[in-house]
C-alpha positions in Angstrom: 37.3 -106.7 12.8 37.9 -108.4 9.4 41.7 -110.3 9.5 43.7 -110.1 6.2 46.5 -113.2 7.3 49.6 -112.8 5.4 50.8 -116.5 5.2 54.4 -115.7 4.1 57.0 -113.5 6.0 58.7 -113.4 2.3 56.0 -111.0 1.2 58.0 -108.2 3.3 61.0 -108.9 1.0 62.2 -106.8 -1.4 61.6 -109.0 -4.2 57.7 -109.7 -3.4 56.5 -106.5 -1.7 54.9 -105.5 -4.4 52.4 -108.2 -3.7 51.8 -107.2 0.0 50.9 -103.7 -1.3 48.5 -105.5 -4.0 46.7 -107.4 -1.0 46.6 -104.4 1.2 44.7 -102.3 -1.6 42.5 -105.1 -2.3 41.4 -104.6 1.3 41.1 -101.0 1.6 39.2 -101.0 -1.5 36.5 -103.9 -0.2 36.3 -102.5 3.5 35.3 -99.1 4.8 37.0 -99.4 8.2 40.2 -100.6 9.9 40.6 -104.6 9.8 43.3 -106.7 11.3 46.3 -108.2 9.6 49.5 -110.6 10.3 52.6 -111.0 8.6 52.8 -114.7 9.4 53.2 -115.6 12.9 55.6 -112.9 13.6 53.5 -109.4 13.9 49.6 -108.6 14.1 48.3 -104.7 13.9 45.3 -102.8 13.5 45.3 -101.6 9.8 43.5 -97.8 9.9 42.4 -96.6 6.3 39.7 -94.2 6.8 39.3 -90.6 7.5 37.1 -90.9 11.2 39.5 -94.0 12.4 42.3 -92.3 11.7 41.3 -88.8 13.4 40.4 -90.9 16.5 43.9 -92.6 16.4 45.6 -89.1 15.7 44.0 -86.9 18.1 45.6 -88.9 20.9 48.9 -88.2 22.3 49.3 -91.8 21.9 54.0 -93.5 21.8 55.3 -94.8 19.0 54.9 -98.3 17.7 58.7 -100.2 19.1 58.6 -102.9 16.3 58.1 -100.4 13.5 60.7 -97.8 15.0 62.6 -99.5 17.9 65.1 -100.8 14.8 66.3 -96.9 14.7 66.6 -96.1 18.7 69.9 -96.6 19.4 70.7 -93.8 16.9 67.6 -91.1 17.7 67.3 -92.4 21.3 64.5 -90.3 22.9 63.6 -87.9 21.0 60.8 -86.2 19.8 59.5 -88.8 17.2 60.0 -91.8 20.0 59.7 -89.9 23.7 56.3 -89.9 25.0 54.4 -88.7 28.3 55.9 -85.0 30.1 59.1 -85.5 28.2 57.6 -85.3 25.2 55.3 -82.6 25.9 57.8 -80.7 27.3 60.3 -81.1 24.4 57.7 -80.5 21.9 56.9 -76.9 23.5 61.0 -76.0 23.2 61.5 -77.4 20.4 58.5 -75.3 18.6 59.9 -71.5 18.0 63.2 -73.8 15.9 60.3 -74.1 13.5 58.4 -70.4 13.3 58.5 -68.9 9.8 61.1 -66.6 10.2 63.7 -68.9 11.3 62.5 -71.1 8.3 62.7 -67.7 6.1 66.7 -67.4 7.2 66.8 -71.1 5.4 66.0 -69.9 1.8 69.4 -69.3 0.8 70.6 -72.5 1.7 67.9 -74.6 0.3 69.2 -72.3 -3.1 72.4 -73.1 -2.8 71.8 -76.5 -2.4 69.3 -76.7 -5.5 71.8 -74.6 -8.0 74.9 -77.7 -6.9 72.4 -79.9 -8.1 71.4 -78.0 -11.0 75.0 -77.2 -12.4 76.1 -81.0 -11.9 73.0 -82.4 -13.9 73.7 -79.9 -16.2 77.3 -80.6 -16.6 76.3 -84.9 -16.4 73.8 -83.7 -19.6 76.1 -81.6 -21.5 73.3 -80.1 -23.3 71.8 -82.9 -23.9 69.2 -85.5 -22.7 70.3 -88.0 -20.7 69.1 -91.0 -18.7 69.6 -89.7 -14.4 69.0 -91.9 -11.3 67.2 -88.9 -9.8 66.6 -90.0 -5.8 70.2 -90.4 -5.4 71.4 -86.9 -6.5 68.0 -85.4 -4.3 69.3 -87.2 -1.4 72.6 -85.7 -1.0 71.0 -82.6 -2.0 68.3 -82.4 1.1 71.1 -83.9 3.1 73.3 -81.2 2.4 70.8 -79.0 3.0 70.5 -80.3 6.4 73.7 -80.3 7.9 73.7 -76.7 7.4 70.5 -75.8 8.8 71.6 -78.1 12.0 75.0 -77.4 12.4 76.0 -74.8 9.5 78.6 -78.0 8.2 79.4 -76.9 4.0 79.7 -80.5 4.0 80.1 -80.2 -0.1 78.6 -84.4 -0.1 76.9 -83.3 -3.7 80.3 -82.3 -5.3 81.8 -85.4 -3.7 81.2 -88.0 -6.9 80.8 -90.5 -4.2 84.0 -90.4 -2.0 82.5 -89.3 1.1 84.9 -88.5 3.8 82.7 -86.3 6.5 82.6 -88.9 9.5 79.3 -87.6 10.3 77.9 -87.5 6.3 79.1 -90.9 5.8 77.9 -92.3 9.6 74.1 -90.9 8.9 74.2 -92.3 5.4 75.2 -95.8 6.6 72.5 -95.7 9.2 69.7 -94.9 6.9 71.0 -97.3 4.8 71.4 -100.2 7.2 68.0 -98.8 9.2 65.9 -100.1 5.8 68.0 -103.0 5.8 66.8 -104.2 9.3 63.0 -103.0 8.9 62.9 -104.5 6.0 64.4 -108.1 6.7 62.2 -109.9 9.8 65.0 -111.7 11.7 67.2 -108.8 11.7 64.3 -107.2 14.5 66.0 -110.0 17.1 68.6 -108.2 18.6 71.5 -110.7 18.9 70.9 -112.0 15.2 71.2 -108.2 13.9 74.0 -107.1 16.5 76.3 -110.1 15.3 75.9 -109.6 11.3 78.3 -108.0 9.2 74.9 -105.4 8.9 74.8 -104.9 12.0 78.4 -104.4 12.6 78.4 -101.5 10.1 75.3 -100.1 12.4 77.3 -100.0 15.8 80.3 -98.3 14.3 78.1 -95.9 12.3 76.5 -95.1 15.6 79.4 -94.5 17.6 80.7 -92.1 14.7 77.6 -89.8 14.4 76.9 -89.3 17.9 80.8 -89.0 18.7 80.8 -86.1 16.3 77.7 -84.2 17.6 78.4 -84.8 21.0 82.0 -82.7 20.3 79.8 -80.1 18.0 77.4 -79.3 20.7 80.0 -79.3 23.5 81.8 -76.9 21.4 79.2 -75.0 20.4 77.7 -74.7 23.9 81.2 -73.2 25.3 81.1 -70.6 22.8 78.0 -69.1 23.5 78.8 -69.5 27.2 82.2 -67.1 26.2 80.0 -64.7 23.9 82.4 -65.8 20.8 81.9 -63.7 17.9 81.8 -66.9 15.6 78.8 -68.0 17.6 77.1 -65.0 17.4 77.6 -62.9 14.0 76.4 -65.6 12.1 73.8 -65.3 8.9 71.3 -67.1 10.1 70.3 -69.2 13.1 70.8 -72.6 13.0 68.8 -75.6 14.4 71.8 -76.4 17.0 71.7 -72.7 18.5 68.2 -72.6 19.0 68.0 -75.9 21.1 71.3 -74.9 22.9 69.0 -71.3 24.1 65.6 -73.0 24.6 64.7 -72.8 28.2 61.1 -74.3 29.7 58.7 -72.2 32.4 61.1 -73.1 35.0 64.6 -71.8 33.2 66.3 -75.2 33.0 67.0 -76.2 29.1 68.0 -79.0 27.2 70.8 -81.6 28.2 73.4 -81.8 25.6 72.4 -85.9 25.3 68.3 -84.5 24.9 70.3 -82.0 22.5 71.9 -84.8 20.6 69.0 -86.5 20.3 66.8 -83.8 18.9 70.1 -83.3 16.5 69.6 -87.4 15.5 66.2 -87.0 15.1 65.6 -84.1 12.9 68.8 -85.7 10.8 66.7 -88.5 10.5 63.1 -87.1 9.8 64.4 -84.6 7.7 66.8 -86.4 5.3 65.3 -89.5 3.3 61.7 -87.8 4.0 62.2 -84.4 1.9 64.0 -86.6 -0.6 61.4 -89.1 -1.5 59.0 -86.4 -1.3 61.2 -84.1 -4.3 62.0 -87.3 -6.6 58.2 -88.5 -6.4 57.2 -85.0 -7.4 59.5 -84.7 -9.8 58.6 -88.3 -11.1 55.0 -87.7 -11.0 55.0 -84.7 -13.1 57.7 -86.9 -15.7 55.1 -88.7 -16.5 52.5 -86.4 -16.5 54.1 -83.6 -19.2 51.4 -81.4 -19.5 51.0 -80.6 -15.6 54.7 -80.7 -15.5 54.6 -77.7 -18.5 51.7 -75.8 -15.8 54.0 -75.9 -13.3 56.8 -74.5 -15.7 54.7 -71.7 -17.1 53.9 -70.1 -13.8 57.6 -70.7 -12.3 58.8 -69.0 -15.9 55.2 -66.4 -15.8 56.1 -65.9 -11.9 60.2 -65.4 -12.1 60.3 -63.3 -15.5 58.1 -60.6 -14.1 60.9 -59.9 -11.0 64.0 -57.5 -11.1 65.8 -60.4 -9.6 64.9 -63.2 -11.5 65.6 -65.3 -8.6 63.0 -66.9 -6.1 62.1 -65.3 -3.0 60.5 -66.4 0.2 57.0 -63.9 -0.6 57.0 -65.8 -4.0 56.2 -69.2 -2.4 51.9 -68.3 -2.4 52.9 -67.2 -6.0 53.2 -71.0 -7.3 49.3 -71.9 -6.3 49.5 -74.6 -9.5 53.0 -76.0 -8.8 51.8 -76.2 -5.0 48.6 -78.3 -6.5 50.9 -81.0 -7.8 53.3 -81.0 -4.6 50.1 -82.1 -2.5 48.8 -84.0 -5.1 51.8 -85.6 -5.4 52.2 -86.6 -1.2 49.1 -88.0 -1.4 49.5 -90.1 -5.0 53.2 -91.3 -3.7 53.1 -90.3 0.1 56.9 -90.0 1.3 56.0 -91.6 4.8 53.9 -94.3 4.2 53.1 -96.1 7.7 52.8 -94.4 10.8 52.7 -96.7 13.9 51.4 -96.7 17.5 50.9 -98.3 20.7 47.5 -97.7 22.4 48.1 -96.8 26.3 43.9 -97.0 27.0 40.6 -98.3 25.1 40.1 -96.6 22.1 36.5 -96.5 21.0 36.0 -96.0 17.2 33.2 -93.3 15.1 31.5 -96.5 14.3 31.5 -97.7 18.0 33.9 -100.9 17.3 36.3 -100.5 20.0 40.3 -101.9 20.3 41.7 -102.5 23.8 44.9 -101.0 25.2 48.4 -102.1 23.8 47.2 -102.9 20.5 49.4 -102.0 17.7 48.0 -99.7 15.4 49.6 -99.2 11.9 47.9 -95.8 10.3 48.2 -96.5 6.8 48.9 -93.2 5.0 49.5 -94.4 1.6 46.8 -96.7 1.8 44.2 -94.2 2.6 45.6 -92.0 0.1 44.4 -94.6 -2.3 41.1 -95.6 -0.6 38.2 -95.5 -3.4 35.8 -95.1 -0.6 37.6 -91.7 0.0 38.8 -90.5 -3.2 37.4 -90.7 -6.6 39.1 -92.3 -8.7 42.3 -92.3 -6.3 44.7 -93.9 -8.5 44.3 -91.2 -11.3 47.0 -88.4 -10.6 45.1 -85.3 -10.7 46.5 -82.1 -9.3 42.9 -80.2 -9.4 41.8 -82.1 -6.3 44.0 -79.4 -4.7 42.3 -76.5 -6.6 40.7 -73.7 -4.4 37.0 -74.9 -4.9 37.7 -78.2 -4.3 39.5 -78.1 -0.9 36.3 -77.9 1.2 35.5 -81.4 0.1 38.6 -83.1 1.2 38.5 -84.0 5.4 41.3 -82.5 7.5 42.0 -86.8 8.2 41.8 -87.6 4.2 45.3 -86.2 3.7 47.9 -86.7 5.9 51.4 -86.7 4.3 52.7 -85.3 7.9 50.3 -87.0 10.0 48.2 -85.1 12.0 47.1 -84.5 15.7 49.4 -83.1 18.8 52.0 -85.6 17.3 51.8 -84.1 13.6 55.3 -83.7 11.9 56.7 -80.4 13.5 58.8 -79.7 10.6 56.2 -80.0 8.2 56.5 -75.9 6.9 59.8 -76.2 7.1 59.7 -79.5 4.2 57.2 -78.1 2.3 59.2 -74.9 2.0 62.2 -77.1 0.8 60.0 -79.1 -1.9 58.6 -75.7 -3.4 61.9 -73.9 -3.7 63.6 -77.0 -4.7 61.0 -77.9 -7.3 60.3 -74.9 -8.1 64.5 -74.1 -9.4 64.8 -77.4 -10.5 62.1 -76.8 -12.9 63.1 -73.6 -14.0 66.1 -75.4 -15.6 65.3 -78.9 -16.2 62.6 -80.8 -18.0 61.9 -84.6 -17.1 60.4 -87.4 -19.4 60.2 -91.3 -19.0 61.5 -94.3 -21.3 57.8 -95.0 -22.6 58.3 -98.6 -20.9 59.9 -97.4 -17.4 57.3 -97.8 -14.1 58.9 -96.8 -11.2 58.2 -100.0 -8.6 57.2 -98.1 -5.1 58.2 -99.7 -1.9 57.2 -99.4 1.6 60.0 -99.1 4.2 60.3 -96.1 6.3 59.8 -94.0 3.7 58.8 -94.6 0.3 61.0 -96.1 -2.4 62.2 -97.1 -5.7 63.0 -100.7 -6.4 65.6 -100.1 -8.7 65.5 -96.3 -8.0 63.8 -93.6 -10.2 65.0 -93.1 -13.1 64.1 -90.2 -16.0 65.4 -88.5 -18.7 66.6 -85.2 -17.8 66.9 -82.1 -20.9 68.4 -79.0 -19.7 65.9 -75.7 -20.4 68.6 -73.3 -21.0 67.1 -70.9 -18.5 69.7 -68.6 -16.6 
């Protein structure tokens, strides 16, 4: 294995990540296969880069790297992304049917709803003009709001807020994921007692206490009302994420505990929020500086939408966007919204090339960074949607793009993002046009999911469409 030794810990800083990412390209670009690196004395891991290493990594069962994702346990506990072994398994099999299409079908109207709050208040912000928008911000509250009704059916309203949040649980979550980067991102903070006595880390406990006080009284509540047969339990639009885990029962009839229950809650919170989001503002940054694929993706929402009675967007009319669905993947794998995935190998793993790591060696598959492998991708750091085009998907390897990992342990709410990045896009595009000061880069950076420096910005001109 070839070792890439980062000598500085300051290289996982905000201020000179950039750098990191240059060296880690560098080293994907000379090498064909995974190689070792270090961040300083701190942290070693197996880098993975390539299609066949990352397919033999995947298509094991294998837990979840603790340095990478132990900083966010005490909120998600053992849940799906961080239980392994039976209880994994098990949970994965329960948690499935919350995910079948026609539960994600019931979701249309609230990913809608969500899109046309966000639509009316850049609208209003632009006044019929074009103005200068912070974009991942408003997208965040948007997918969060989004969210907490498809968990708990909360009209938590955060997007109408203007930025006095008062939901305990909206404003516990958003603390966490803020103060979750902060700890990732900053070396000492991954001792314990150093991050546990900060003001940081502070802020975490009491956020924690506040979120899972709150959900532990929603499911209680919940689960007492279907045990009555209430009607408001019952006669409701659509089923949410919190009754279906409440119902699911395994072979042997016995079902979730209401602390598994709050941790499936936590984790789908947290999977599901920043994730979607980064995903939406790349998109939408991606085709701001690309205005010809953005005005595609336009003509076929307009083509598509003006041929309906309804002129609104339906769940069949999701295979009717084949170009604007081009850019979304093209997008994931030009910015991919979950850059690192980590594990922890439990046994030997023997590579294609016969190169073998021994057990409990941490493994970091680099998503991003095979994204942007040369050795996979012509000319990978071009964006160009027709890789995605009908003729051209035999050519790409099931391991080549990954946005939602892949394997037993792929994302399980996977459909159920993509769904929310085309009908979000998709109505977001209907009405708005983006553009890009002509000297504006967005700076992407690693954390647990990919990031603007100093956010994304774009100039955002209303399209007058009704």
């Amino acid at each position: 294995m070839v070792q890439l030794i980062v000598a500085s810990a300051k290289l996982v800083n905000s201020d000179n990540r950039g750098e990191l990412q240059k060296r880690m390209l560098r080293m994907t670009a000379r090498l064909k296969g995974p190689f070792q690196f270090w961040i300083g004395p701190f942290s070693g891991a197996l880098a993975v880069v390539d299609p066949d290493s990352i397919k033999t990594v995947l298509s094991t069962s294998e837990p979840k790297d603790e340095f990478l994702y132990g900083a966010v346990r005490p909120w998600i506990g053992d849940g799906l992304l961080l239980s392994k072994g039976k209880k994994w398994a098990r949970n994965r099999r329960l948690l499935t049917p919350a995910f079948h299409f026609e539960i994600l079908k019931s979701y249309m109207g609230i990913f809608k709803e969500s899109t046309n709050q966000l639509i009316d208040k850049i609208q209003t912000l632009c006044d019929g003009q074009e103005k200068s928008v912070e974009i991942f911000e408003h997208v965040s509250l948007l997918t969060l709001d989004s969210l907490l009704k498809c968990i708990f059916s909360i009209e938590s309203n955060c997007q109408l807020s203007s930025g006095n949040i008062r939901h305990p649980y909206l404003k516990g979550v958003l603390e966490l994921s803020h103060t979750s980067v902060k700890r990732i991102n900053f070396l000492p903070y991954h001792i314990a007692p150093i991050f546990y006595l900060s003001p940081t880390g502070f802020r975490w406990r009491q956020a924690c206490r506040d979120v899972h006080n709150y959900s532990r009284d929603v499911i209680h509540k919940r689960k007492l009302m279907i045990q009555r047969g209430d009607k408001d339990a019952t006669d409701k639009k659509y089923v949410d994420f919190l009754d279906i885990l409440l119902r699911a029962k395994d072979d042997t009839g016995e079902g979730l505990t209401e602390k598994e229950i709050q941790e499936e809650v936590d984790t789908f919170m947290f999977e599901g929020h920043d994730t979607t989001a980064s995903g939406i503002s790349w998109i939408l940054y991606n085709l701001a500086k690309h205005p010809e694929y953005q005005q595609k993706c336009q003509e076929e929402i307009d083509a598509m939408i003006e041929s309906k009675e309804t002129k609104d967007i339906e769940w069949d009319d999701l295979n009717k966007l084949p170009y604007l669905t081009m850019c979304i993947k093209e997008s994931l794998r030009f910015t991919s919204p979950v850059p690192i995935v980590s594990r922890i190998t439990t046994r030997d793993i023997v590579f294609a090339d016969g190169r073998s790591v021994p057990a409990g060696t941490r493994v970091q598959i680099c998503i991003r960074w095979m994204h942007l492998n040369p050795h996979v991708w012509k000319d990978p750091e071009t964006f160009d949607p027709e890789r995605f085009a009908p003729e051209n998907i035999n050519d790409i390897s099931p391991f080549a793009f990954v946005p939602f990992s892949a394997g037993p342990r792929n994302c399980i709410g996977q459909n159920f993002a993509m769904n929310e990045m085309k009908i979000v896009t998709a109505m977001i595009l209907r009405n708005l046009s983006f553009s890009v000061e002509p000297d504006f880069t967005a700076v992407s950076i690693n954390s647990l999911v990919l990031r603007a420096e100093n956010g994304i910005h774009l100039k955002v001109k209303p399209r007058h469409k009704s």
